[in-house]
DSSP file (Angstrom, degrees, kcal/mol; ACC not computed):
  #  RESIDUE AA STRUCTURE BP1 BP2  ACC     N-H-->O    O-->H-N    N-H-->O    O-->H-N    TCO  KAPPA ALPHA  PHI   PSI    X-CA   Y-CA   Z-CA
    1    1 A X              0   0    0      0, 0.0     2,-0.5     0, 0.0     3,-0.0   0.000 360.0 360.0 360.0 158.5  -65.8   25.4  -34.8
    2    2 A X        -     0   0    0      1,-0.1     3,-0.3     0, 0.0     4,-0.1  -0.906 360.0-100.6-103.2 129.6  -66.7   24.1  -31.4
    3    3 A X  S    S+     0   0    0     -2,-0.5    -1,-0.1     1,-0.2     0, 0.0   0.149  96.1  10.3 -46.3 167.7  -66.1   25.8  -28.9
    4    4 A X  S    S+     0   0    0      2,-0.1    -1,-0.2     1,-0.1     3,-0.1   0.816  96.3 108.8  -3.9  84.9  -63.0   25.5  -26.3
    5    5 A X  S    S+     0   0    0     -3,-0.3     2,-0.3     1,-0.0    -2,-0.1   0.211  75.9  50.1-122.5 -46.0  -61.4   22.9  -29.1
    6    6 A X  S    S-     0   0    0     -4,-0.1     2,-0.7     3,-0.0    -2,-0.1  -0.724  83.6-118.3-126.2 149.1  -58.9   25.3  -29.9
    7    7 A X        -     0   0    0     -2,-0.3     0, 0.0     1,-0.1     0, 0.0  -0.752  46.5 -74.2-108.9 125.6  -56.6   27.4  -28.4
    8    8 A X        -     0   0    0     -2,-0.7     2,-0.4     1,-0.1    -1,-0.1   0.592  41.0-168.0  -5.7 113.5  -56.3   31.2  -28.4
    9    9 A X        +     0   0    0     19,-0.1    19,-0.2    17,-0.0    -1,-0.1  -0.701  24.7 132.3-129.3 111.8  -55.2   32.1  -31.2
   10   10 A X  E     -A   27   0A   0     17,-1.3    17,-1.7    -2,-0.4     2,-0.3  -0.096  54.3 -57.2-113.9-159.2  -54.0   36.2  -31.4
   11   11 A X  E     -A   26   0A   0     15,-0.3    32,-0.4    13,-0.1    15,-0.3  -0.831  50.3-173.6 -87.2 140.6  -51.6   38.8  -32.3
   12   12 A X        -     0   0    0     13,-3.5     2,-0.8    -2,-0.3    32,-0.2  -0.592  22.6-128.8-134.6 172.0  -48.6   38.3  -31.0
   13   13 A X  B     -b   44   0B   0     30,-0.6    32,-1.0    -2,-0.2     2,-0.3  -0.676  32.8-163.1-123.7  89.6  -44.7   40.7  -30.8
   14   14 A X  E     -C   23   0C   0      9,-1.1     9,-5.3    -2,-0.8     2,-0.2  -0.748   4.9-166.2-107.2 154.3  -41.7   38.5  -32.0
   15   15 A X  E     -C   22   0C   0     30,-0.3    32,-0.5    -2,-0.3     7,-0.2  -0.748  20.7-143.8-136.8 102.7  -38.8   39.3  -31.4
   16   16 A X  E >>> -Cd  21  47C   0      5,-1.4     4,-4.0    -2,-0.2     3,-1.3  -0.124   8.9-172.0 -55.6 104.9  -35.2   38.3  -32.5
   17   17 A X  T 345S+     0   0    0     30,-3.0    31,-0.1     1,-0.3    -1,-0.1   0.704  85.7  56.1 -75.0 -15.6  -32.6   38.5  -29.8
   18   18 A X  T 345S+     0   0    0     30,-0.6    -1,-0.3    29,-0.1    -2,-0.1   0.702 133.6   9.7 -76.6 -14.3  -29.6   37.9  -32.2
   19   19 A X  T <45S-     0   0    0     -3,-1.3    -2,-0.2     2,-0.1    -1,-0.1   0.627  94.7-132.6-137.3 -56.1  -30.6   41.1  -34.5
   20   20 A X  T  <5 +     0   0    0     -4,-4.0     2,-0.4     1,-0.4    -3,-0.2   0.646  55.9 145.9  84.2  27.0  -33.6   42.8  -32.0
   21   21 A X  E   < -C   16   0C   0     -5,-1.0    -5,-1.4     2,-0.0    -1,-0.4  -0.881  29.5-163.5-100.3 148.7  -35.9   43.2  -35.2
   22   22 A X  E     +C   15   0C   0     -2,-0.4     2,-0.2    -7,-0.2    -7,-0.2  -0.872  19.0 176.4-138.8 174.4  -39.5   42.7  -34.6
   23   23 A X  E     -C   14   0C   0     -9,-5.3    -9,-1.1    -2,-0.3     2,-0.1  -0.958  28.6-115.4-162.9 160.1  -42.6   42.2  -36.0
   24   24 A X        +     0   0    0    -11,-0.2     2,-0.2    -2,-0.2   -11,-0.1   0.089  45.5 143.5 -50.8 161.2  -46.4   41.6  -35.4
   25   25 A X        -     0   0    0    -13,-0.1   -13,-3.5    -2,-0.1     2,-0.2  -0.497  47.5 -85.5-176.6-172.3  -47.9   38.1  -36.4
   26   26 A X  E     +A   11   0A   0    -15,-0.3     2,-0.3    -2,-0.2   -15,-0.3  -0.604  51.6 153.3-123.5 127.9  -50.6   35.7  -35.3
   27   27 A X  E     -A   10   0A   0    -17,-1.7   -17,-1.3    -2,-0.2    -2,-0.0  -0.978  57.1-132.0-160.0 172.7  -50.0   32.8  -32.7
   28   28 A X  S    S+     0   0    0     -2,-0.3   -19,-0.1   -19,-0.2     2,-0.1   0.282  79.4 110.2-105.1  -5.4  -50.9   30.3  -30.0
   29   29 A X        -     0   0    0    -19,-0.1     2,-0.3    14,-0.1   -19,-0.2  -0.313  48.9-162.1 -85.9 157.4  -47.8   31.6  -27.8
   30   30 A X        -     0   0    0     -2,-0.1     2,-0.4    14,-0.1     3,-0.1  -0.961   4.4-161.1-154.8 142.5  -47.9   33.5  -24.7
   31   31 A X        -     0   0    0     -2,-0.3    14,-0.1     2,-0.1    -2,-0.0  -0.903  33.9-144.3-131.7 130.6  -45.8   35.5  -22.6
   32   32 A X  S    S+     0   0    0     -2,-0.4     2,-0.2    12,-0.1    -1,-0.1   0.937  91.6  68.6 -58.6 -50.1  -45.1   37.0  -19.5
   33   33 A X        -     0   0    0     11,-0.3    11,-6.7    -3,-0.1     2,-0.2  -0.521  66.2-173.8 -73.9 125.0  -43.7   40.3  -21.1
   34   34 A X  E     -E   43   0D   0     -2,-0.2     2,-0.3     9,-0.2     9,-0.3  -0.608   7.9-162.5-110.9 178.6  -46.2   42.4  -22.8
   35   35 A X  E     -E   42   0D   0      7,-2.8     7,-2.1    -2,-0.2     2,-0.5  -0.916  24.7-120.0-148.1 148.1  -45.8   45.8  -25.0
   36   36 A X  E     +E   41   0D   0      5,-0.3     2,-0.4    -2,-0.3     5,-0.2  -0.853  37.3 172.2 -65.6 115.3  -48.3   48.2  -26.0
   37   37 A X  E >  S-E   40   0D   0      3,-3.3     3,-0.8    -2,-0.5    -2,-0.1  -0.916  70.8 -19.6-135.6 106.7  -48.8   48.6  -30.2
   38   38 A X  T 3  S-     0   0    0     -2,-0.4    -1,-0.1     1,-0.3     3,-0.1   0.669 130.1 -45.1  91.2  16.9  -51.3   50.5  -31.7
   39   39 A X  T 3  S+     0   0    0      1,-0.4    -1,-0.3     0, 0.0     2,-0.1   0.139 117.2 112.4 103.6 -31.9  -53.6   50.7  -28.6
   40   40 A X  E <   -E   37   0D   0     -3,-0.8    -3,-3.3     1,-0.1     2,-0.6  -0.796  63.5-141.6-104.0 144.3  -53.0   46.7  -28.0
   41   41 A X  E     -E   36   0D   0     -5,-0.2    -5,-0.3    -2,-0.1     2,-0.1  -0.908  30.7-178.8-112.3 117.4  -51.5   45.3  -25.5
   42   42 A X  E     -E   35   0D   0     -7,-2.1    -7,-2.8    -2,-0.6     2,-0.2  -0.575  28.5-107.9-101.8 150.3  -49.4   42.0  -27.0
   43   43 A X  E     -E   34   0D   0    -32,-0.4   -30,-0.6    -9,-0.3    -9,-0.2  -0.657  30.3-128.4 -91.9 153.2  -47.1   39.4  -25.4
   44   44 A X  B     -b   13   0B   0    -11,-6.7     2,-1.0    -2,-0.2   -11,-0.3  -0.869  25.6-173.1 -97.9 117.6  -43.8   39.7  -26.1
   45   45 A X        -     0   0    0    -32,-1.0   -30,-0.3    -2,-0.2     2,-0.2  -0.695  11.0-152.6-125.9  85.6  -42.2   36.4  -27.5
   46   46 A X        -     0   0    0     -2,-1.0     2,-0.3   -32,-0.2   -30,-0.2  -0.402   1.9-154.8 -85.7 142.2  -38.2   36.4  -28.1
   47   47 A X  B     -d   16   0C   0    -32,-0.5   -30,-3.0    -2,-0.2   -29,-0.1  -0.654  16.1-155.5-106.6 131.3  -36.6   34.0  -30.9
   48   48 A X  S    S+     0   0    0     -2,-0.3   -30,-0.6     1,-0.2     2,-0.4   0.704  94.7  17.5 -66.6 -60.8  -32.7   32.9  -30.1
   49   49 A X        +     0   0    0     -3,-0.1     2,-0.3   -32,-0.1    -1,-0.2  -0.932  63.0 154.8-125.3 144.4  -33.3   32.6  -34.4
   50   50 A X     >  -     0   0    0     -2,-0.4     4,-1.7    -3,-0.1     3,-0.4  -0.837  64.6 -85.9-142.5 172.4  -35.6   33.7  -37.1
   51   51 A X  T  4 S+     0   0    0     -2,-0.3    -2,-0.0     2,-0.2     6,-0.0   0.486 120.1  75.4 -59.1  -5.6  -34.8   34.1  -40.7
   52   52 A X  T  4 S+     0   0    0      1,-0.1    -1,-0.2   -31,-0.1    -3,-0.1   0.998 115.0  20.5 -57.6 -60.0  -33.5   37.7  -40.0
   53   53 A X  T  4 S+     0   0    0     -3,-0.4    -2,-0.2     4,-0.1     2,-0.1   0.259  90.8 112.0-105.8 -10.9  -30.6   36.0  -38.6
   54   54 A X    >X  -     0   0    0     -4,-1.7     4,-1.8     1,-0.1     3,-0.9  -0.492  66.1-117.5 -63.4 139.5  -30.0   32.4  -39.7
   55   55 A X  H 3> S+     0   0    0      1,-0.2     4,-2.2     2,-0.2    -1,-0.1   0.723 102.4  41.8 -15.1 -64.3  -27.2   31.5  -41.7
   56   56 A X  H 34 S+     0   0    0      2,-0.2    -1,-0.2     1,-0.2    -5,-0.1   0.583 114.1  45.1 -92.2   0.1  -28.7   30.3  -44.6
   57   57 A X  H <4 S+     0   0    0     -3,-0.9    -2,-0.2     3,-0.1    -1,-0.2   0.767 123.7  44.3 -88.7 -39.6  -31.4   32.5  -45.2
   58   58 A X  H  < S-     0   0    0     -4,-1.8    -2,-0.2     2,-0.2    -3,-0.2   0.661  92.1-139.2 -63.9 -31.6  -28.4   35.5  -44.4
   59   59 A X     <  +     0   0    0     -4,-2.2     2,-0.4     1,-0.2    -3,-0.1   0.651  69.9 107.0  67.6  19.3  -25.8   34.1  -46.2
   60   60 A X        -     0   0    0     -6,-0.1     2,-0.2    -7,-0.1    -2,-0.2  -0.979  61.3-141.8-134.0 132.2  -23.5   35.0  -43.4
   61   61 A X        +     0   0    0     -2,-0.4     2,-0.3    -3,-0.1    -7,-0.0  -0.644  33.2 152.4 -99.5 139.0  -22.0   32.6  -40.9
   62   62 A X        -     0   0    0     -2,-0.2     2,-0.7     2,-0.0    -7,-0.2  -0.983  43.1-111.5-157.9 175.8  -21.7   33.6  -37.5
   63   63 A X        -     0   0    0     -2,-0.3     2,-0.5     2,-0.1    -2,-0.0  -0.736  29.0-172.2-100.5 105.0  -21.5   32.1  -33.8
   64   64 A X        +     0   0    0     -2,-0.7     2,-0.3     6,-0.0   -46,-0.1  -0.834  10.1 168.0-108.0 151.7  -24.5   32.9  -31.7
   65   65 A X        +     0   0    0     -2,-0.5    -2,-0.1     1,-0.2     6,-0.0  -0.908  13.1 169.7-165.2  91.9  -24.3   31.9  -28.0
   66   66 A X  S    S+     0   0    0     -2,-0.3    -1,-0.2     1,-0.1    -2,-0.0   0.670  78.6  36.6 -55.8 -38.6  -26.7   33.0  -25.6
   67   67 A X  S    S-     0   0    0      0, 0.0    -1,-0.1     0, 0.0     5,-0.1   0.043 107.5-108.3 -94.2  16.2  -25.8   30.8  -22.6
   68   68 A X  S  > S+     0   0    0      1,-0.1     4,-2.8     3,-0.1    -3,-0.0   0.580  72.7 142.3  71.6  -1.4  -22.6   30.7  -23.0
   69   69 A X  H  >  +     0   0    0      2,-0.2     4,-4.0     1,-0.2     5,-0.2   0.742  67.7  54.7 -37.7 -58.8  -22.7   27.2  -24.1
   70   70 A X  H  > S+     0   0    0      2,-0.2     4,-3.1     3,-0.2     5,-0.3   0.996 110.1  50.6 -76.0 -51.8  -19.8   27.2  -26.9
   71   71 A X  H >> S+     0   0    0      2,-0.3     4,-2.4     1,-0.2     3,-1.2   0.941 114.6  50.7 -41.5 -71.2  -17.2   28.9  -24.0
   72   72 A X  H 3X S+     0   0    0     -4,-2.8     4,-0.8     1,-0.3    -1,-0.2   0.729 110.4  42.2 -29.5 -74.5  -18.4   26.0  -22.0
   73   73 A X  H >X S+     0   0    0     -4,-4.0     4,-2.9     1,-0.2     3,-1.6   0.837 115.2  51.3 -36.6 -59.3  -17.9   23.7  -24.3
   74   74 A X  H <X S+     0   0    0     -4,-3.1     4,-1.0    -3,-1.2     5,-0.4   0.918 108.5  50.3 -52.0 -47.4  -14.5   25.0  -25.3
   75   75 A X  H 3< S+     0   0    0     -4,-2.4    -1,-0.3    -5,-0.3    -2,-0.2   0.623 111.5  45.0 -63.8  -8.3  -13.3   25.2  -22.2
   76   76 A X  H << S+     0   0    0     -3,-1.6    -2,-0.2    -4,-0.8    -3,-0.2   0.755 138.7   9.0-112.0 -37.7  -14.2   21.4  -21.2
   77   77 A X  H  < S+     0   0    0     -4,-2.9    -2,-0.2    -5,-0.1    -3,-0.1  -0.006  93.0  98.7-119.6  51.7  -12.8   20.4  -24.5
   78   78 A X  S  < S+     0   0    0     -4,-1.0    -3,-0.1    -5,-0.2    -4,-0.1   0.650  97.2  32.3-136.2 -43.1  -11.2   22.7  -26.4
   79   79 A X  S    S+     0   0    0     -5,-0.4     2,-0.4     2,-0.1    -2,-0.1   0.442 100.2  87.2-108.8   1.0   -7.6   21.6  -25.3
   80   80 A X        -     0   0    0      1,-0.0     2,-0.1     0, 0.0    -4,-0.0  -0.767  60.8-144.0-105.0 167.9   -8.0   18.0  -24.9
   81   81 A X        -     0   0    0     -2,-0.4     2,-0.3     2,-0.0     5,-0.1  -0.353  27.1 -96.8 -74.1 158.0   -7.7   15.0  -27.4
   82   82 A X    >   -     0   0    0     -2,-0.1     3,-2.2     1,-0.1     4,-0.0  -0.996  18.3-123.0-122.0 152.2   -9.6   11.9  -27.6
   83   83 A X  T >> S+     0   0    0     -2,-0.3     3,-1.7     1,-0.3     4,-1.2   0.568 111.6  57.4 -55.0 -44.2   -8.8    8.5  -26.3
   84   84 A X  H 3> S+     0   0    0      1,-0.3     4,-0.9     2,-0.2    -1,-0.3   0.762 109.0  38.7 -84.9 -27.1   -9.2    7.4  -30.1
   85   85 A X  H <4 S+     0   0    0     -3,-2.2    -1,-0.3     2,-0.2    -2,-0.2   0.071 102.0  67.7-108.9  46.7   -6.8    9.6  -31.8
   86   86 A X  H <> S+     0   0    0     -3,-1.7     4,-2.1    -5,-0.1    -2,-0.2   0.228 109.2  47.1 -92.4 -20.9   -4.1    9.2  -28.9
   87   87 A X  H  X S+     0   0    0     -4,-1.2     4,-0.7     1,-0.2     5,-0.2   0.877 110.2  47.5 -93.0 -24.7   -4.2    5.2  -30.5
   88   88 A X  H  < S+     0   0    0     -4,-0.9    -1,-0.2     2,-0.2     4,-0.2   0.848 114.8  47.1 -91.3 -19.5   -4.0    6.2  -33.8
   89   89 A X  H  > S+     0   0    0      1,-0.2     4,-0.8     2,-0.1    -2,-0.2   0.804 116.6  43.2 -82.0 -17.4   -1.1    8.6  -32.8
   90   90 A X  H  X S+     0   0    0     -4,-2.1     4,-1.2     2,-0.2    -1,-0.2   0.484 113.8  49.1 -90.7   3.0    0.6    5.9  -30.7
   91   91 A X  H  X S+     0   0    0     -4,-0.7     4,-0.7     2,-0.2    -2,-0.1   0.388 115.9  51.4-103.0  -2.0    0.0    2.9  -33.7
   92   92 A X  H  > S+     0   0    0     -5,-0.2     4,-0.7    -4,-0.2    -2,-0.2   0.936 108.4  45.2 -73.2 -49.7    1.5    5.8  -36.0
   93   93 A X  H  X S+     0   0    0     -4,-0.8     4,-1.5     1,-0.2     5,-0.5   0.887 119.2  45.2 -81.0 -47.5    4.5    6.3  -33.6
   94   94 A X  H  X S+     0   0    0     -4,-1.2     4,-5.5     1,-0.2     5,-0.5   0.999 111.1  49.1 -60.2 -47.3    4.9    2.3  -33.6
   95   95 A X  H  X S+     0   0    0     -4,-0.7     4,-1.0     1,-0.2    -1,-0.2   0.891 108.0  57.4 -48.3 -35.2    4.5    1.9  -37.0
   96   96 A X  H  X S+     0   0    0     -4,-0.7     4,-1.1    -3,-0.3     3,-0.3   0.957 111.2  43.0 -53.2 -60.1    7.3    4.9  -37.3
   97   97 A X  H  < S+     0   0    0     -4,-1.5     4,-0.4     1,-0.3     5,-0.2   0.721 105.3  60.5 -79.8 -38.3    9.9    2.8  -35.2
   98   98 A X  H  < S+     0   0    0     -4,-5.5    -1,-0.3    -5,-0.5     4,-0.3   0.878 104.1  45.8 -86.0   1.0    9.4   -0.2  -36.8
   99   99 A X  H  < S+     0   0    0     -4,-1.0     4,-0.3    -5,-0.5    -2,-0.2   0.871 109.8  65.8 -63.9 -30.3   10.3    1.1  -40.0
  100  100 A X  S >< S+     0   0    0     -4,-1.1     3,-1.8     1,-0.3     2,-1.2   0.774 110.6  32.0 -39.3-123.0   13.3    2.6  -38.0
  101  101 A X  T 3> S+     0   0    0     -4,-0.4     4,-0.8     1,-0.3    -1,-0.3   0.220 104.4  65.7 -16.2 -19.1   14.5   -0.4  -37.3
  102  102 A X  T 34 S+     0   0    0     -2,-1.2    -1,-0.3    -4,-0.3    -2,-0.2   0.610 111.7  46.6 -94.7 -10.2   13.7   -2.6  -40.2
  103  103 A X  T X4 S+     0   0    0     -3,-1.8     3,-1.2    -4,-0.3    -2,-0.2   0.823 102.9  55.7 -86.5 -17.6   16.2   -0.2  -42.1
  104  104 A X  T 34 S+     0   0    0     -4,-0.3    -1,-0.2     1,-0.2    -2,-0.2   0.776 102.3  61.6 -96.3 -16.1   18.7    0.0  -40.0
  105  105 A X  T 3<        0   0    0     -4,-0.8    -1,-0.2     1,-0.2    -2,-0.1   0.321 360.0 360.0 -58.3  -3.7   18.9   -3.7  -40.2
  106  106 A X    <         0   0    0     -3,-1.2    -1,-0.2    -4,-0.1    -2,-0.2   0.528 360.0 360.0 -99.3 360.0   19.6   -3.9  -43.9
């Protein structure tokens, strides 16, 4: 290989913040937080998801929310409607009344 081509590539500490298992492996990533293992000292590189914890490797559904994101969200929409079914609930409610009426006419 030619040199500087490539970029460092070392052992590295990831770590899953939904579960907090970790493991060793090999990367191009790099980190301000380091740990001592085995005499080396490795950046520390934390995962939101890995297959420890996804859904579909886990077979178990669950909501993870680090920022706080889905509250956001809930709270900003979580109790309102949208424009498009308030018109299909008011062409429902016409639709209602003119049956109303077309009966009460017979």
């Amino acid at each position: 290989m030619k040199p500087d081509t490539h970029p460092d590539y070392h052992k590295v500490i990831f770590v899953d913040s939904a579960t907090g298992t970790e493991w060793v492996s090999r990367s191009t990533m790099t980190a301000k937080e380091t740990r001592e293992v085995e005499g080396e000292e490795l950046p520390v590189v934390k995962l939101d998801i890995s297959s420890v914890s996804h859904p579909f490797w886990t077979g178990k559904m669950r909501e993870l929310d680090s920022d706080g994101k889905i509250d956001r969200f809930r709270r900003r929409w979580g109790g309102k409607s949208s424009k498009a079914s308030k018109a299909d609930e008011a062409s429902e409610a016409d639709e209602a009344s003119e049956a109303g009426e077309a009966g009460e006419k017979t």
